[in-house]
N, C-alpha and C positions, 0 to 999 in steps of 0.2 A: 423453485424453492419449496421447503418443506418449513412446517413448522418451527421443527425439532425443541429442541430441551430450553425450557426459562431459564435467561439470564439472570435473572434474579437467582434461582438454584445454585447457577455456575457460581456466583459469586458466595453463595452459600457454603461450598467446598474449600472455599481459601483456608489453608492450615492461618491459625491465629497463633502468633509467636508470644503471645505476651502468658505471665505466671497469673491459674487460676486468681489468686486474690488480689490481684491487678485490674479487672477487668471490669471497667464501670459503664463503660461502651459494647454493645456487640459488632466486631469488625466485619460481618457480613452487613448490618446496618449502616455503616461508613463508608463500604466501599458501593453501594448500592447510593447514597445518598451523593457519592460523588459522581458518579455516572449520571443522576437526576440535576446535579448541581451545574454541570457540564452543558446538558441537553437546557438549559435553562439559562446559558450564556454568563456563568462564575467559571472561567477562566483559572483562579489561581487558590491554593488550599488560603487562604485569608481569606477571600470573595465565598469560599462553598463554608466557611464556618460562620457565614451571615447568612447564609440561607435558611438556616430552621429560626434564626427571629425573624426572618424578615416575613416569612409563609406561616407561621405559627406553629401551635404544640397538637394542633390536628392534626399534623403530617408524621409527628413521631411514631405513633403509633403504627401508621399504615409501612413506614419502614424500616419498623424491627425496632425502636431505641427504647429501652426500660423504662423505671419509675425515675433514674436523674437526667433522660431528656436527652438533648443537643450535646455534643463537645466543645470544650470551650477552645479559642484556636491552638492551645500551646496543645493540646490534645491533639490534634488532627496531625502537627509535625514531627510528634513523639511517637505514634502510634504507626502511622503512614508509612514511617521512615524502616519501620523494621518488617512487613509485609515482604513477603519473600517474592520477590518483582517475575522470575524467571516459571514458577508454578503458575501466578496467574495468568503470563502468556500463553504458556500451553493451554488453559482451563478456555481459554480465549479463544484461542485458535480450535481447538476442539467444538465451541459453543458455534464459531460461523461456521466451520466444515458440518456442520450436523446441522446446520439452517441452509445453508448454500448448498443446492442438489441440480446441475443441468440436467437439460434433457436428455434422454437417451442420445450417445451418437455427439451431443455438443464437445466440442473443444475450448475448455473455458482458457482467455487468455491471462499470462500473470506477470505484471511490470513489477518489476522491481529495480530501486535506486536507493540511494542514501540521502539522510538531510542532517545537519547540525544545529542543534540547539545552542544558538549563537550566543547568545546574555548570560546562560548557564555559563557556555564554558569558559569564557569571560570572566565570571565570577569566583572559575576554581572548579568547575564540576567536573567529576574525571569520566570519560568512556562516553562523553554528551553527543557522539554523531549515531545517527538510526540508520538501520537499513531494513525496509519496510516492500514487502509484496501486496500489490492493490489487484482485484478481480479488474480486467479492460473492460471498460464502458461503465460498469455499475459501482467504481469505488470503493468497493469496499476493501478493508487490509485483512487479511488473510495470516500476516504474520510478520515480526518484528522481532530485530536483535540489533545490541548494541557493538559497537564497534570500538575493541580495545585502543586507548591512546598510542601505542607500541606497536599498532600495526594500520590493515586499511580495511577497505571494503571487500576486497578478494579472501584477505583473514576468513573474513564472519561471510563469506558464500556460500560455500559447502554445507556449515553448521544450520541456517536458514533456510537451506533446501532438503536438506536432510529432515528440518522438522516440517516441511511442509506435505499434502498427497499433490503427488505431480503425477497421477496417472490421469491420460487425456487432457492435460494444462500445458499451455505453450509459455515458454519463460520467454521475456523478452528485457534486454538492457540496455545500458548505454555502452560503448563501447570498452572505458576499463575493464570492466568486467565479464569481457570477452577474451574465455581463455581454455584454453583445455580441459583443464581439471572441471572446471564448470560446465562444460556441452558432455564431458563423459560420465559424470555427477546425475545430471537431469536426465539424461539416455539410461542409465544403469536403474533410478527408480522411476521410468517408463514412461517420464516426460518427454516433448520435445521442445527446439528451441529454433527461435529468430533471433539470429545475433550481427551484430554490425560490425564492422573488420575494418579498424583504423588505423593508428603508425605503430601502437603498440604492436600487431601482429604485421610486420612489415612485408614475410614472406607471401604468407596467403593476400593480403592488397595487393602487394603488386601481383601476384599470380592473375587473382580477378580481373583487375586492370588489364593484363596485357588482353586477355581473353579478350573480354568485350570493347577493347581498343580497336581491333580486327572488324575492317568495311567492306563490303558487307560482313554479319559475322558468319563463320563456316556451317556446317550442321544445324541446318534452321530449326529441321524436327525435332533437336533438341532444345533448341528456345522458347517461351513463352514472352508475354508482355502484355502491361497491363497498363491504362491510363484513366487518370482523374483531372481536369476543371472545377477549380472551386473558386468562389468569388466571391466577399467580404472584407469589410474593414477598409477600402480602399486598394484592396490588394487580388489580384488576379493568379491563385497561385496552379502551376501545371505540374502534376505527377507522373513521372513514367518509369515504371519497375518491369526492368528485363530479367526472366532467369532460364538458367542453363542445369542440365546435367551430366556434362559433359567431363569438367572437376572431381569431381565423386571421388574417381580415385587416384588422383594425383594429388589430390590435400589429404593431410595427414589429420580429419577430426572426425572425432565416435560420433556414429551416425550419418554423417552429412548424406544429405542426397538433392540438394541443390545448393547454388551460390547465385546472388543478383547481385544488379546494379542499379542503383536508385537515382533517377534524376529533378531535381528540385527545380522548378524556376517561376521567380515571384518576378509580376509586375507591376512598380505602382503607378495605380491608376493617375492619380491627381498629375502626376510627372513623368511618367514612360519610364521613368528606370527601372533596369532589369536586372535580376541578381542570381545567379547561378551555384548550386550545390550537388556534388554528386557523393555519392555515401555507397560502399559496398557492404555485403554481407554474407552469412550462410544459413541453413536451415536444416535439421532433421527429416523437416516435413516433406516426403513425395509430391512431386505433380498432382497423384489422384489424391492424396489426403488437401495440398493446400495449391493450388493454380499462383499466378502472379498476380490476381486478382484479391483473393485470400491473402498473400504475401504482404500486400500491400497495406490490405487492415490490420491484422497485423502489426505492422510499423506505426500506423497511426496511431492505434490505439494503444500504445506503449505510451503514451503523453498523457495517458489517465492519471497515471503517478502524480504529475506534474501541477497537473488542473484540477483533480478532485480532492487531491492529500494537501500537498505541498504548501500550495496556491493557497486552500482555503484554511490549514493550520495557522498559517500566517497571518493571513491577512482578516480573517472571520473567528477565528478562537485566539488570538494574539500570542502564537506559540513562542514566535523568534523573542517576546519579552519575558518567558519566563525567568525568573529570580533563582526557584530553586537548585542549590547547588549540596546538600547533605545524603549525604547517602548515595542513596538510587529514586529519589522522592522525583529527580527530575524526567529519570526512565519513565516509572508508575505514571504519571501527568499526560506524558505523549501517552502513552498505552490507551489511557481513559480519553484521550481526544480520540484519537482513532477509534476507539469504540465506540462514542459518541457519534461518528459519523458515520460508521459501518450499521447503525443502529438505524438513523434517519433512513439510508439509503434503502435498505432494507427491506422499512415500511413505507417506501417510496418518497421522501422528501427530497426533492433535489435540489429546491433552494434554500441553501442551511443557513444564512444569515437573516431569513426570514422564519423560518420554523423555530430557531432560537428564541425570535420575538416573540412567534406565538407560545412558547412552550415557556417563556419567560411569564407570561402572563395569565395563563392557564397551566398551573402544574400538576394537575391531575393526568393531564396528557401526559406531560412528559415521567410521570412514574410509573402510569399503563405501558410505557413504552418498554420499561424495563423488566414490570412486572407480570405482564402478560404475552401470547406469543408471538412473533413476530407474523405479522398483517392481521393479527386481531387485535384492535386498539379499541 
């Protein structure tokens, strides 16, 4: 990773929609103070328009607020609510693509899934389900769009990869959104992909299926295989990922140049019981660019979404309670939790319900975090 450009800047560049003689707040100050407010475990714009009494009139100054101070809360939902949600994702995504630099030669991986803001849409909020791209292993989100109520997740694929750089980036999903237009989408701006092949694409499963149904299977030198043992929780779980190149050209998807077969078997410890899953898939990736061994991480590490985002918006930022439903105030709110944790991660925190606490209670930290570069705190 590289330094690159202060978030605090980025946030500097947000066009402010309001009429000069309107303006008693600076919205670079606001939305800088919600990122702080965030990182500091205020959850919802009620909770961050307590944060400048609850810290004092020392802190206004350090982030941007004039001679009238704090907003008071009807401020922050009048204001909030008209911020143009879609610039600052790009300004966003721009700010971690110019912090986030692998090494020469790496292949960063990129999960992507959808989640629902449940109590939002409950409430009436229109377009409340996200689909969000997390970096595999290091969590962080990369990029975020909402998903029309009139359509699904495959809608808003194309428009989320298109805004994303997929050059050297492996996509990896769940199986909806395993589809054509999407493996030729990520192939065409010079991504590749590990995709899993379930009933919706019925031809290519069973194709794979019969293949590796076949005992022994035929043409060994073209098989590969790969296995893990891992043991926790009470659970014994065994991985074994065959893949072939043999399909190439008998399946009809841009790029393929392998398909596998994944075998799952968990056993629990405490009881013996054994439980079995088998999962197909395909990939762009070569033998020499990714082995079955690669394949395999790969797969696993597509559960980052899951455990790093998902997981912890819910249950550590209390995303699934959010309230708001006006406008796009409920879009902006995810935006800034994910930032908040693509921020932590960043500067290396990876226990955020704990960095919360600390940053709750030293917030000098957590303003350095936004005002300075990322790993110089």
């Amino acid at each position: 990773m590289t330094q690159g450009p202060l978030l605090v800047g980025i946030l500097a560049e947000i066009p402010d929609p309001r009429h000069e003689q309107g303006k008693r707040y600076p919205l670079d100050a606001m939305l800088t103070l919600v990122v702080v407010g965030v990182l500091c475990g205020y959850q919802s714009l009620r909770a961050i328009a307590e944060w400048g009494p609850n810290y004092g009139e020392e802190y206004a100054d350090r982030l941007g607020f004039n001679e009238h101070g704090y907003p008071a809360q009807a401020s922050w939902y009048r204001v909030l609510r008209q911020v143009d949600v879609e610039v600052l994702e790009e300004k966003v995504r721009r700010w971690v693509e110019g912090v986030l630099r692998p090494d020469e030669g790496e292949r960063l991986g990129l999960s992507i899934d959808g989640k629902t803001l449940r109590v939002s849409r409950k409430m009436g909020a229109s377009n409340s389900h996200l689909l969000s791209a997390v970096v595999h292993g290091l969590g962080v989100v990369v990029g975020q769009r909402a998903v029309d109520d009139h359509t699904n997740e495959i809608g808003q694929m194309k428009p989320l990869l298109l805004d994303l750089a997929l050059e050297r980036r492996v996509v990896t999903t769940d199986g909806l959104l395993t589809q054509k237009t999407v493996a030729q989408t990520i192939v065409d701006e010079g991504g590749d992909y590990v995709l899993p092949v379930k009933d919706n694409q019925p031809a290519t499963k069973e194709a794979i299926a019969e293949w590796f149904a076949e005992e022994p299977l035929p043409y060994e030198e073209a098989n590969q295989t790969a296995q893990r043992v891992e043991k926790g929780h009470d659970r014994l779980t065994l991985r074994r990922l065959e893949a072939t190149t043999v399909l190439n050209d008998y399946l009809d998807w841009k790029g393929l140049a392998q398909t596998f077969k994944l075998t799952r078997r968990f056993v629990r410890l405490s009881t013996g019981e054994v439980q079995e899953q088998t999962v197909y898939g395909i990939t762009s990736l070569a033998p020499d660019e990714a082995d079955a061994e690669a394949l395999l991480t790969f797969i696993q590490q597509h559960w980052t979404i899951e455990n790093k985002l998902h997981w912890v918006k819910d249950v550590v930022l209390d995303e699934d309670h959010c309230q708001l439903r006006k406008g796009r105030t409920h879009h902006l709110m995810a935006l800034f939790r994910s930032l908040a944790l693509s921020l932590l991660r960043l500067n290396g925190h990876e226990h955020i319900a704990s960095s919360l606490r600390t940053l709750a209670a030293q917030p000098d930290k957590a303003l350095n975090l936004v005002t300075c570069p990322v790993g110089k705190r």
